[in-house]
C-alpha positions as CSV (number, residue, x, y, z in Angstrom):
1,X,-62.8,219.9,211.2
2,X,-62.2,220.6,207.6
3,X,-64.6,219.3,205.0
4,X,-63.6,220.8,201.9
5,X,-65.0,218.3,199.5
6,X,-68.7,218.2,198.2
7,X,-70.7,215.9,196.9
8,X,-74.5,216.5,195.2
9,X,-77.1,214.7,197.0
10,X,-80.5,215.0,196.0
11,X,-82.1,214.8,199.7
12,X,-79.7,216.7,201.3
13,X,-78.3,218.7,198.6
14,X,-74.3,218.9,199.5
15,X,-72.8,216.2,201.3
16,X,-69.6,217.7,202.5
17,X,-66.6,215.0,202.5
18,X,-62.8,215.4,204.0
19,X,-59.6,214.5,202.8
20,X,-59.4,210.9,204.6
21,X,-62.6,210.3,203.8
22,X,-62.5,210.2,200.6
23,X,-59.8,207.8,200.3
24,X,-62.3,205.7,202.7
25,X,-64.9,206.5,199.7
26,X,-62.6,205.3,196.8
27,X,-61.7,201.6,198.5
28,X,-63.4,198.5,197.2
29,X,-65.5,197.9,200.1
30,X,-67.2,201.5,199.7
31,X,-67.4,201.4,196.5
32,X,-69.3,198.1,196.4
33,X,-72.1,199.6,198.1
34,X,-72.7,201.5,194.6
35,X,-74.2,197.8,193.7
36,X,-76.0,196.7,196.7
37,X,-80.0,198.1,195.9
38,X,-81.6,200.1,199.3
39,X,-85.0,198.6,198.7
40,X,-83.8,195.4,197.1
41,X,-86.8,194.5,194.5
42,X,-88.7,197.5,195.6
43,X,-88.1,198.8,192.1
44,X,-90.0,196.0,190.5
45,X,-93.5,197.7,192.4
46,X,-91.8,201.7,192.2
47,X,-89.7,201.7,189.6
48,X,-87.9,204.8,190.7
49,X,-86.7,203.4,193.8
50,X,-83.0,202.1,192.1
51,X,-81.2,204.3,195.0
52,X,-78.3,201.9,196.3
53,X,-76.7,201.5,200.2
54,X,-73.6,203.8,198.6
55,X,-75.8,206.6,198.3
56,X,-77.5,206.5,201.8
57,X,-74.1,206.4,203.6
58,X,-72.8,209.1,202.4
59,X,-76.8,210.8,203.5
60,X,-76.6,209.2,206.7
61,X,-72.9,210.6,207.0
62,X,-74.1,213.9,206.4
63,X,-77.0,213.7,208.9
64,X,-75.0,213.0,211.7
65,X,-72.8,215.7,211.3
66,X,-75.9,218.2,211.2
67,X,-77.0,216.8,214.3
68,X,-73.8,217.7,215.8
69,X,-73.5,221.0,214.3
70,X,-77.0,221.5,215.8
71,X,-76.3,220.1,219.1
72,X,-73.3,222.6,219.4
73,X,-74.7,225.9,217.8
74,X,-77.5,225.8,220.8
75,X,-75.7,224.3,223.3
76,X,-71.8,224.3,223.0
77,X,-69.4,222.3,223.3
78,X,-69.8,222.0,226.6
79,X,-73.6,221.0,226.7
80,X,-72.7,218.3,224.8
81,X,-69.7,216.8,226.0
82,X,-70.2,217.1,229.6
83,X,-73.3,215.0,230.0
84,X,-70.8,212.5,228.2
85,X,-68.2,212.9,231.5
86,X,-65.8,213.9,228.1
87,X,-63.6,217.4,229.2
88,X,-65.2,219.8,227.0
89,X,-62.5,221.1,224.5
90,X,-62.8,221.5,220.5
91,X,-60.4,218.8,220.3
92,X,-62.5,216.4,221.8
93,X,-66.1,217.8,220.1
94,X,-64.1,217.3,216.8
95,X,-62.9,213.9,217.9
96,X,-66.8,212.2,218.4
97,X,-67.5,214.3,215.0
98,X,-65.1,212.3,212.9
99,X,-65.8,209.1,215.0
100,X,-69.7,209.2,214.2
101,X,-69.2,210.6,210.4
102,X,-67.1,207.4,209.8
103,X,-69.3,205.3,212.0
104,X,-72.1,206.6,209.5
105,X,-70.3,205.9,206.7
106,X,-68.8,202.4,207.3
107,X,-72.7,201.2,209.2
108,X,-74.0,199.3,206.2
109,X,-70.6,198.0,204.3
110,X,-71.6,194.2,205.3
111,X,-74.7,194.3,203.4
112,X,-75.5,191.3,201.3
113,X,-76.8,192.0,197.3
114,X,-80.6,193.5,197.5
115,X,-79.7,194.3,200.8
116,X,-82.0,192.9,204.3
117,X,-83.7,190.9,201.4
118,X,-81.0,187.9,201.4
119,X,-79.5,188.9,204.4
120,X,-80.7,185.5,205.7
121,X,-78.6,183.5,203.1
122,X,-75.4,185.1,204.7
123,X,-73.6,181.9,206.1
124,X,-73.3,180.5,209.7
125,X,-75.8,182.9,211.0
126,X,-74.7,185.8,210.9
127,X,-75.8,189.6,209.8
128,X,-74.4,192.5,207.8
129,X,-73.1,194.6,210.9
130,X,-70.9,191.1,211.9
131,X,-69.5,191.0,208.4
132,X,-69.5,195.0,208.4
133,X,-67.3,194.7,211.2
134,X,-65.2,191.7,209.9
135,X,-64.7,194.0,206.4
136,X,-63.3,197.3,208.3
137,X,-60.9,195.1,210.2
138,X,-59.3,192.7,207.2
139,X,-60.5,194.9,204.0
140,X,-58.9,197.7,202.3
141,X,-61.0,200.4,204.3
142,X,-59.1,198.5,207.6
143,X,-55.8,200.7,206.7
144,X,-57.3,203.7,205.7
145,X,-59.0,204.3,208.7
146,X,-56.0,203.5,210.8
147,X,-54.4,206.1,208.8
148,X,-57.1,208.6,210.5
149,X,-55.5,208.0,213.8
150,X,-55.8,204.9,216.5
151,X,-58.4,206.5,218.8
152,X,-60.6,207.6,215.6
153,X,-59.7,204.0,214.5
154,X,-60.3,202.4,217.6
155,X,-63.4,204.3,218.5
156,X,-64.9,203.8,215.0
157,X,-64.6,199.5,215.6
158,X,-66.2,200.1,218.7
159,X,-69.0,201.5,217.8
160,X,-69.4,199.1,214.6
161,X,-68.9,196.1,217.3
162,X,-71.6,197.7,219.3
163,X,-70.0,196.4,222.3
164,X,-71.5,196.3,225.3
165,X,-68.1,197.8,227.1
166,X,-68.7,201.2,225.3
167,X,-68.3,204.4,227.1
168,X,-70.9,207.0,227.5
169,X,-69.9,209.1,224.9
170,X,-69.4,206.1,222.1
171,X,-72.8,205.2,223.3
172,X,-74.3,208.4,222.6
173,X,-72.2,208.2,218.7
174,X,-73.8,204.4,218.2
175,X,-77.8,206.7,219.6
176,X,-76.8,209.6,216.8
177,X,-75.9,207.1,214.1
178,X,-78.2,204.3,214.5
179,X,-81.0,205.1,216.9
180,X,-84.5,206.2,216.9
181,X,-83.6,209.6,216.0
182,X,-80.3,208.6,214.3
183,X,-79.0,209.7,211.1
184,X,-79.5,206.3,209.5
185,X,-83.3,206.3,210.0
186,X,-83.6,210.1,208.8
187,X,-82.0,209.4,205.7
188,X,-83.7,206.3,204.7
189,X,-86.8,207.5,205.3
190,X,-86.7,210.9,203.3
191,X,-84.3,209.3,200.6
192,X,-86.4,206.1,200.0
193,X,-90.1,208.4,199.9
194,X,-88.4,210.7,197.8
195,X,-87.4,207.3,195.5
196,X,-90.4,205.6,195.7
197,X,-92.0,208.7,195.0
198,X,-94.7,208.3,197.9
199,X,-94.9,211.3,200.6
200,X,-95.3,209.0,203.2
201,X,-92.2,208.9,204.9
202,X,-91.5,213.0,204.7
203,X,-91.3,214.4,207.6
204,X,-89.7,217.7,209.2
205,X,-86.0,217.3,209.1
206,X,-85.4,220.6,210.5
207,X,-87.6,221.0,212.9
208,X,-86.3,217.6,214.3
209,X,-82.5,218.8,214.2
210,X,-83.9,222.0,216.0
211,X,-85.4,220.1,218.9
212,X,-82.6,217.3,219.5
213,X,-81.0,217.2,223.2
214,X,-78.9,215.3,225.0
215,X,-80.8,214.1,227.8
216,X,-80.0,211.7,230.9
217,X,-82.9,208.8,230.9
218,X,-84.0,206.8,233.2
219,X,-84.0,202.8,232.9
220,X,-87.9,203.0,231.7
221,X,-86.7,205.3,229.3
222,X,-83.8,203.2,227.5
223,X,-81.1,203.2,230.7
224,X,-79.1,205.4,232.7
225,X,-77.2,206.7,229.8
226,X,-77.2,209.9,227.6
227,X,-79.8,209.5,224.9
228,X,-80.8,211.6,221.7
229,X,-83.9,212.8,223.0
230,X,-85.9,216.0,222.1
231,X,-87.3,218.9,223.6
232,X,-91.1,219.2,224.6
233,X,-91.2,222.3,221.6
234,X,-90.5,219.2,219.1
235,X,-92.8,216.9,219.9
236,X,-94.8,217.2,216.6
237,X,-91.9,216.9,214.5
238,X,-91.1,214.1,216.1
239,X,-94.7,212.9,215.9
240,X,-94.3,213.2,212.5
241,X,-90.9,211.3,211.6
242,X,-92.3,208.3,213.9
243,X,-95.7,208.4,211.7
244,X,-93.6,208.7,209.0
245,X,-91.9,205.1,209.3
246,X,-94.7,203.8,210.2
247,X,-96.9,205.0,207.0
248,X,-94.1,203.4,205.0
249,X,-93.8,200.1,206.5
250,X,-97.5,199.8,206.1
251,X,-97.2,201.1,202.2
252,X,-93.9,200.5,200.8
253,X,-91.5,198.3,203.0
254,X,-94.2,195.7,203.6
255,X,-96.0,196.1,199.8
256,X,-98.0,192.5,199.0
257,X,-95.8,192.8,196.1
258,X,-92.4,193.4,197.1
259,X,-93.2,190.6,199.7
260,X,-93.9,188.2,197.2
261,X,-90.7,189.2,195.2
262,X,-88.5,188.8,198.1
263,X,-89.8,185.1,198.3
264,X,-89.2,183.6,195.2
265,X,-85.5,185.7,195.0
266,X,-84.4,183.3,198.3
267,X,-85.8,180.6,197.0
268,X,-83.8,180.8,193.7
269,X,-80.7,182.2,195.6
270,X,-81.1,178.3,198.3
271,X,-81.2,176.6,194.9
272,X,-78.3,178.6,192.9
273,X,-75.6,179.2,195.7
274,X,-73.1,176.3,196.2
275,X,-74.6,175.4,199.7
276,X,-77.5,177.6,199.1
277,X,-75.8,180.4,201.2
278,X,-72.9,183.6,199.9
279,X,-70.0,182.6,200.7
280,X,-68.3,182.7,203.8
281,X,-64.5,183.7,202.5
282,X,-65.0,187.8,203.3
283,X,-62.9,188.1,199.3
284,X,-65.4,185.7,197.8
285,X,-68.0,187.3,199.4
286,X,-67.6,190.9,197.8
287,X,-67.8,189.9,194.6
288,X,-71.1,189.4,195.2
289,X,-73.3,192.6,194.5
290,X,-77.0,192.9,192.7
291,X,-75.5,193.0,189.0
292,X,-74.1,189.1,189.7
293,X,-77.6,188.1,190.9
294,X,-79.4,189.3,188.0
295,X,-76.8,187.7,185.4
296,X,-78.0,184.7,187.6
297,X,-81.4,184.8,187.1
298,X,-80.9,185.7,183.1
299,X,-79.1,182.4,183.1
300,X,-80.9,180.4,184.6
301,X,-84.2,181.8,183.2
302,X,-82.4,180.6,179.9
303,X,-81.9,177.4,181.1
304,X,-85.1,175.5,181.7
305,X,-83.1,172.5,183.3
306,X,-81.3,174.5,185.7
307,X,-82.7,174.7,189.7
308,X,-83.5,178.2,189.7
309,X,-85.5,178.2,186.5
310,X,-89.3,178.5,187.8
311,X,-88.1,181.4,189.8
312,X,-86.0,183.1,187.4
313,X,-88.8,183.4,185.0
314,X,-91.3,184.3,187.9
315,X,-89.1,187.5,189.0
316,X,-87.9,188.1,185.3
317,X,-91.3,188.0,183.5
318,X,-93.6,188.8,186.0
319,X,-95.2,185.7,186.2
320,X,-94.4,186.1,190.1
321,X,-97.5,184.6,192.3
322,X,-100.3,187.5,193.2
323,X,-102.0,188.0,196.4
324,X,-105.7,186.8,196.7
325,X,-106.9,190.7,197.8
326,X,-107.7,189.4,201.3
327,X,-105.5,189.6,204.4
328,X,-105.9,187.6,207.8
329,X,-105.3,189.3,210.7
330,X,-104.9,188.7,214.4
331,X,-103.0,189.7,217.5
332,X,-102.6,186.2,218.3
333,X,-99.5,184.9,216.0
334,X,-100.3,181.4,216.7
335,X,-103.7,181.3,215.1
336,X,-102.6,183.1,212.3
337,X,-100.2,180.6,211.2
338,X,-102.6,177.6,211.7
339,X,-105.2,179.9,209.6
340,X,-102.5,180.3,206.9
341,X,-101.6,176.9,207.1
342,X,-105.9,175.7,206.5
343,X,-106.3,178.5,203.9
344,X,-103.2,177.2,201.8
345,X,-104.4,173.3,202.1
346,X,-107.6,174.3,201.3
347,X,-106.6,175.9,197.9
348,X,-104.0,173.1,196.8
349,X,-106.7,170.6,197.6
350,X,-109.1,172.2,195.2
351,X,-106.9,174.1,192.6
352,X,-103.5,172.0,192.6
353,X,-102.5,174.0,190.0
354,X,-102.6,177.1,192.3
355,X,-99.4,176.2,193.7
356,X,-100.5,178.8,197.2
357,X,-98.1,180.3,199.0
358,X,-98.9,181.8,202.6
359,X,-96.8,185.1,203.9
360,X,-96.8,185.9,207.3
361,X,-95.6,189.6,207.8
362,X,-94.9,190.1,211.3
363,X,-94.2,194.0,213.1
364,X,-90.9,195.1,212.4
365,X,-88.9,194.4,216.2
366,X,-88.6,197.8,216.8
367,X,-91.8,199.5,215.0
368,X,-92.3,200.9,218.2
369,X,-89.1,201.5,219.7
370,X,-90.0,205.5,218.9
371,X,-92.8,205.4,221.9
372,X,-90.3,206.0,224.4
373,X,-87.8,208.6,223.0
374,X,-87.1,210.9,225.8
375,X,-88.5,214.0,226.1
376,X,-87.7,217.4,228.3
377,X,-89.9,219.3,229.3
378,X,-89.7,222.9,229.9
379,X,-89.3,222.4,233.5
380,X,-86.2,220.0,233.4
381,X,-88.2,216.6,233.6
382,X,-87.5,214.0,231.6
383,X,-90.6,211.4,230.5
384,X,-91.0,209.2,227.7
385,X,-92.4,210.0,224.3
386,X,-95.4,207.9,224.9
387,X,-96.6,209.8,228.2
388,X,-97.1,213.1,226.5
389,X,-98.0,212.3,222.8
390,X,-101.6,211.4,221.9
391,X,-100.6,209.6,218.7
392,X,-97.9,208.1,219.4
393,X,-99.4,204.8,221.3
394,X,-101.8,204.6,218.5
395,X,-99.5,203.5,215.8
396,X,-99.5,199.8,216.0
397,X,-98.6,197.5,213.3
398,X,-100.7,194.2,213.9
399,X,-99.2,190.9,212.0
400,X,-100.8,189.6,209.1
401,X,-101.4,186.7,206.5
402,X,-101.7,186.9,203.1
403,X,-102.4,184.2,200.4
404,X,-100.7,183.9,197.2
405,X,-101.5,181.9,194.0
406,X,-100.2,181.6,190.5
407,X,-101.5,184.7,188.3
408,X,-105.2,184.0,186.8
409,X,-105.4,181.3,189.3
410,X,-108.5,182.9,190.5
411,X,-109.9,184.8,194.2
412,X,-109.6,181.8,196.5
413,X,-111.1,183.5,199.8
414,X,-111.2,182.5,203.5
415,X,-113.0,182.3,206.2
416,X,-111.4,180.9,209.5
417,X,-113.8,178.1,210.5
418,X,-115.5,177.3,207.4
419,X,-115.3,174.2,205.7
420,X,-114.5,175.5,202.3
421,X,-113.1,178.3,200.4
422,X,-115.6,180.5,199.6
């Protein structure tokens, strides 16, 4: 496969591009992505982290083809391709190789403006990979990548569909793209550390790469398929990529402040959108990027009679609300809401003017999904992560509560039981 074009990266240092993917680059939907943040109002807490979805596609893109590069420089084309039940030729190594680069390119084109941060404004339910899909088959990009061939073409809307009809070896593209040791996670975790400028979420890219195998699991281990696993020389690197993610949803991703941020930006977007929701016309929709939502909020921070004004001027100014310093938490969801719910009654009964807002930050659905990566061991057994790892079971996000009231408000603390705030 011929890659004759480069690209500087600062995580990855060349992202290497071919000819038909650069015309995939240079159409509108692609190029949006320059204008849709990573870390949506992350940058308001780390001002460094202004990184867009544009830039971690074409990261993610170059991940995956390291991890097939890898995969074939220790094991051929062979080791790879006939766990897959795919005859092992060049042709066909090359074939999954252009199927997952474009895969990794085209994963995050549905992404609303400030990217997961709105995502539940997008209209009749649905996500970014629904509209990612609906975009590759009626947007520009749609004819481009048909121009790289029907089965690259085909393949590619599979995978993006995530159908449950896939074959083995578009299953194992959608594992090397987008699962727990997929491109997509390595990227965004080195690229939005190295943003942020927190270490947290560096971990050992090579060693990871070294260690990848495709292994046959079990159903306890993910289903009898071919996963991404690793060997049992890796497991530390791997240790250290899943400590990684979860040191930066515990520091960045779930920041009291960012939270807080998030909040008032969908309750000004409910009160600004006609409907209180983007669009659903897919040409209406992509004119919508971050720049449009901050001429928004300028406006309506000009305007104190328009809906969105109080939060305009809270994300704007700074005036947004600021945590109380204590958290609630418990394994038990339902008595954290009711305690939210009495802590936030409590505080508008006694300081109106308070205006409390409760946040209730729950474990991201697959914090943990890492504990059960395969594994082989040295003598041909495969067992899950969990089983051989002595940290691995230990990382544990717990959900948790938090308080917020209008800045200088004052410290309005809690305790679960008592018949005031202390």
């Amino acid at each position: 496969m011929r890659l004759p074009h480069v690209v500087r990266d600062p995580i990855h240092g060349y992202v290497r591009l071919s000819d038909e993917e650069i015309r995939g680059i240079d159409s509108r939907e692609i190029q949006r992505l320059r204008g849709i943040s990573q870390l949506g109002l992350t940058e308001r807490v780390y001002p460094g982290a202004r990184h867009s979805r544009f830039e971690h596609a074409l990261g993610a893109l170059e991940v995956v083809t390291r991890i097939f590069e890898e995969l074939r420089g220790r094991l051929g084309v062979a080791g790879i391709l006939e766990p897959l039940g795919v005859r092992p030729s060049v042709d066909e190594y090359d074939h999954l190789l252009r199927v997952a680069r474009w895969v990794a390119l085209l994963h995050d084109l549905g992404h609303a403006p400030f990217s997961h941060v709105t995502e539940r404004l997008l209209p009749q339910g649905r996500n970014h990979e629904d509209l990612t899909s609906q975009l590759v088959d009626h947007g520009e990009i749609g004819p481009i990548l048909s121009a790289a061939g029907a089965a690259v073409s085909d393949d590619v809307r599979a995978v993006l569909r995530d159908s449950d009809t896939l074959s083995p070896a578009l299953r194992f593209v959608r594992e090397t793209v987008a699962g727990p040791l997929g491109a997509d996670r390595m990227d965004y975790l080195l690229r939005d550390s190295y943003a942020t400028g927190v270490n947290y979420g560096v971990f050992d890219l090579k060693r990871v790469l070294h260690t990848l195998v495709p292994v046959e699991a079990s159903a306890e281990q993910g289903g009898d398929e071919v996963r991404l696993g690793i060997r049992r020389s890796g497991l530390l690197a791997a240790e250290g990529m899943l400590w990684a993610r979860f040191s930066m949803f515990q520091q960045v991703y779930g920041h009291r402040t960012r939270r807080i941020l998030d909040r008032h930006l969908n309750d000004f977007l409910r009160l600004s959108l006609p409907g209180g929701t983007y669009p659903e016309s897919l040409e209406e929709y992509l004119e919508f990027s971050d720049a449009r939502i901050w001429e928004l909020l300028r406006v309506s921070r000009a305007d104190p009679e328009s809906a969105g004004h109080r939060d305009a001027v809270r994300i704007l100014e700074r005036q947004h609300h600021r945590s109380v310093g204590q958290e609630l938490e418990s394994d038990d969801g339902g008595r954290l809401v009711a305690w939210l719910d009495e802590w936030r009654t409590r505080v508008s009964e006694t300081c109106p003017e308070a205006d409390p807002m409760t946040d209730l930050v729950l474990p991201h659905p697959d914090a943990n999904s890492g504990s059960s990566l395969p594994v082989l061991t040295s003598d041909g057994r495969v067992i899950p992560l969990e089983e051989t790892s002595s940290l691995v079971g230990r990382f544990r996000l717990r959900p948790l509560g938090r308080l917020y009231v209008t800045p200088g408000s004052g410290d309005f603390r809690f305790e679960p039981g008592a018949s005031s705030i202390v």
